[in-house]
C-alpha positions as CSV (number, residue, x, y, z in Angstrom):
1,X,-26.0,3.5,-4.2
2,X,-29.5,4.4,-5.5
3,X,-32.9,3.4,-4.3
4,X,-35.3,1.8,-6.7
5,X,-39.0,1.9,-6.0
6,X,-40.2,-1.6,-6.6
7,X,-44.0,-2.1,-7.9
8,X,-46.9,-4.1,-6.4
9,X,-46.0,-6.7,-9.0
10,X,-42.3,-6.9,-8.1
11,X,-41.5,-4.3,-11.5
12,X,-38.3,-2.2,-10.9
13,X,-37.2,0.7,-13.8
14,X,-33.3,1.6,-13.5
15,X,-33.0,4.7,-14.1
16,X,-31.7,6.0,-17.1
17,X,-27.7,6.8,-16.5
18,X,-27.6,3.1,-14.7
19,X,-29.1,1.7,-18.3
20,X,-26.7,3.7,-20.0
21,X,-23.4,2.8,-17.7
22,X,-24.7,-0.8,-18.4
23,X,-25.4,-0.3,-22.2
24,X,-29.1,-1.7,-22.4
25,X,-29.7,1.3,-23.8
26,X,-27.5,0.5,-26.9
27,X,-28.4,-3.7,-26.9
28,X,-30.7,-4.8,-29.5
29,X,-32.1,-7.2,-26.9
30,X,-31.5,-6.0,-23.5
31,X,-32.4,-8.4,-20.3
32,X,-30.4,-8.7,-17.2
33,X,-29.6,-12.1,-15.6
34,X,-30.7,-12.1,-11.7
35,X,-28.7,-14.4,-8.9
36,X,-29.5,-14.6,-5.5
37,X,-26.3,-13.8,-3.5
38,X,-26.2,-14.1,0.4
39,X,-29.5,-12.8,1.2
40,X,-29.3,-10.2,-2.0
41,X,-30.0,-9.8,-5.4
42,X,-27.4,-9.6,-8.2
43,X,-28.0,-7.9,-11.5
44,X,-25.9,-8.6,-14.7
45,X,-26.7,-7.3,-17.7
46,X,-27.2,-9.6,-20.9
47,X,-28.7,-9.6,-24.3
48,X,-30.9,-12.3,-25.7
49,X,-29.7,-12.9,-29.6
50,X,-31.7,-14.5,-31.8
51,X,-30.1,-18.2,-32.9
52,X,-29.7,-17.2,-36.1
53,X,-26.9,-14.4,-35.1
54,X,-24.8,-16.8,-33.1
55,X,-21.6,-18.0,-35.3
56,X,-21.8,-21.3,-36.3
57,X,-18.0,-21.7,-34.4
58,X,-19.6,-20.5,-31.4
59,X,-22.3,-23.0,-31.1
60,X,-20.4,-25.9,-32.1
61,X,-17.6,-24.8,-29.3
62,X,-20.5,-24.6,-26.8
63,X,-22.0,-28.3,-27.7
64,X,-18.8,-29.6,-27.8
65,X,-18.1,-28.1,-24.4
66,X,-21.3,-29.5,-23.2
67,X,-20.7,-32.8,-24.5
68,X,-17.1,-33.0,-22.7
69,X,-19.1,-32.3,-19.6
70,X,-21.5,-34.5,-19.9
71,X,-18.4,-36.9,-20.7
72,X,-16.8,-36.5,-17.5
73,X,-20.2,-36.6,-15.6
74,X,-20.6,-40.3,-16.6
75,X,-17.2,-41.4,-16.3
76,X,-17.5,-39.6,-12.7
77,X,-20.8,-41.8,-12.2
78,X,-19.3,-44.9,-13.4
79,X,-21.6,-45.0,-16.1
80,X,-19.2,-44.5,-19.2
């Protein structure tokens, strides 16, 4: 466990071996994705890419993933 100063505006640094256990230090785009979990704060790592990098198979297996749910959401609602 390590404790993390946090700033006046709410800022936090990880330190350096925690970046590089993570690999933000190697990501292009590093950001991390923050949940609130019973009371706490859960960090996940992530890296924004830029549209353009995404495969074309890859978007058109997330829209049609979206579009199944969005399927099932209306025929759940009566609405389809």
């Amino acid at each position: 466990m390590t404790s993390i100063p946090v700033s006046k505006r709410g800022t936090i640094t990880l330190p350096p071996d925690i970046r590089r256990k993570l690999g933000l230090d190697a990501a292009a785009h590093p950001m991390m994705l923050v949940e609130m979990r019973d009371g706490g704060v859960f960090l996940q790592p992530a890296e924004a890419l830029p549209l353009r990098e995404i495969p074309e198979e890859t978007l058109q297996g997330w829209i049609a993933e979206d579009e199944r749910g969005a399927e099932a959401f209306w025929i759940k609602a009566g609405k389809a």
